[in-house]
C-alpha positions as CSV (number, residue, x, y, z in Angstrom):
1,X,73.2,-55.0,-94.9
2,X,70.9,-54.4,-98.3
3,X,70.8,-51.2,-100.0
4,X,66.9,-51.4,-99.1
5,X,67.7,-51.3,-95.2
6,X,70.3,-48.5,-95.5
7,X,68.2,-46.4,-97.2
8,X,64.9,-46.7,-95.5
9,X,63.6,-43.9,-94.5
10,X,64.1,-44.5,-91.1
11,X,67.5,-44.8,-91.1
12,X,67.5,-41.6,-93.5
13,X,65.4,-40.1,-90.9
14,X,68.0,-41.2,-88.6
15,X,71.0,-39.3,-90.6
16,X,69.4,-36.2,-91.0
17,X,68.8,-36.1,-87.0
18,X,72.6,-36.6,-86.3
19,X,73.2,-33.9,-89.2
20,X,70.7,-31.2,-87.0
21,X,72.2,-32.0,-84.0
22,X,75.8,-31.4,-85.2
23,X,74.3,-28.5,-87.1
24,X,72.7,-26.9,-83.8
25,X,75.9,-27.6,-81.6
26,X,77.6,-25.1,-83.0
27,X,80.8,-26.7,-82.5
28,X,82.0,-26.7,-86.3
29,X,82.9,-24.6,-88.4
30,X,81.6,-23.2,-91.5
31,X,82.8,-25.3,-94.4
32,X,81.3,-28.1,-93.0
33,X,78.0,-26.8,-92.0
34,X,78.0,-26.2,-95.4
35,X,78.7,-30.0,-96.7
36,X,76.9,-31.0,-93.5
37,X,73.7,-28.7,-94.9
38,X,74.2,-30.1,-98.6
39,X,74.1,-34.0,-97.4
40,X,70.9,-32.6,-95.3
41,X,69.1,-31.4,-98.3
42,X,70.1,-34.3,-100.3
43,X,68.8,-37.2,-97.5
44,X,65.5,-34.8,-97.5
45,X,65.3,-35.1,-100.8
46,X,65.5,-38.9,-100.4
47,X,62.9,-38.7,-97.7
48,X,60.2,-36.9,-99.4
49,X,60.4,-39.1,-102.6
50,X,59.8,-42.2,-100.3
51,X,56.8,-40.5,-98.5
52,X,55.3,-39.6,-101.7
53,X,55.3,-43.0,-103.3
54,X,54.0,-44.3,-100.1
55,X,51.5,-41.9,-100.1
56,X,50.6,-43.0,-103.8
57,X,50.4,-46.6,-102.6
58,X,47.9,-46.1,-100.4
59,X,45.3,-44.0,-102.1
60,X,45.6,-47.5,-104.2
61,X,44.2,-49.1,-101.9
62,X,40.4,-49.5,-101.9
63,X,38.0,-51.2,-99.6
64,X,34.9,-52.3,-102.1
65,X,32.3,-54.8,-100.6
66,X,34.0,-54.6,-97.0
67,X,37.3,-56.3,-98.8
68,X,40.5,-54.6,-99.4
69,X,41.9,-54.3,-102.6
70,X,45.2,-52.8,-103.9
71,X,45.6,-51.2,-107.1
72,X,49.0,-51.1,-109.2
73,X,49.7,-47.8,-110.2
């Protein structure tokens, strides 16, 4: 598998459900709701970076003269 598909957002997204689910079971204990918090906040941290340039990308995009045009930024 490419580092692309393991770390698209979806999968991330994917991770950080398992991590709530395991968080909200109660069923371990402390020190690794802890790390299980940590790697959370990290894949989060992932997440929002990949929104944002997404985001970025398309407020490139323009429609001008009912055609579609991207910008580089």
């Amino acid at each position: 598998m490419s580092k692309d598909k393991e770390n698209s957002f979806e999968k991330n997204l994917q991770k950080l459900e398992i991590i709530v689910e395991k968080l909200e079971s109660g069923e371990i204990d402390l020190e690794e709701s802890v790390q299980l918090y940590e790697e959370g906040m990290k894949i989060k941290k992932i997440c929002d970076k990949k929104l944002k340039d997404i985001e970025m990308q398309i407020k490139k995009i323009k429609i001008e003269d009912n055609k579609v045009t991207k910008e580089d930024f």
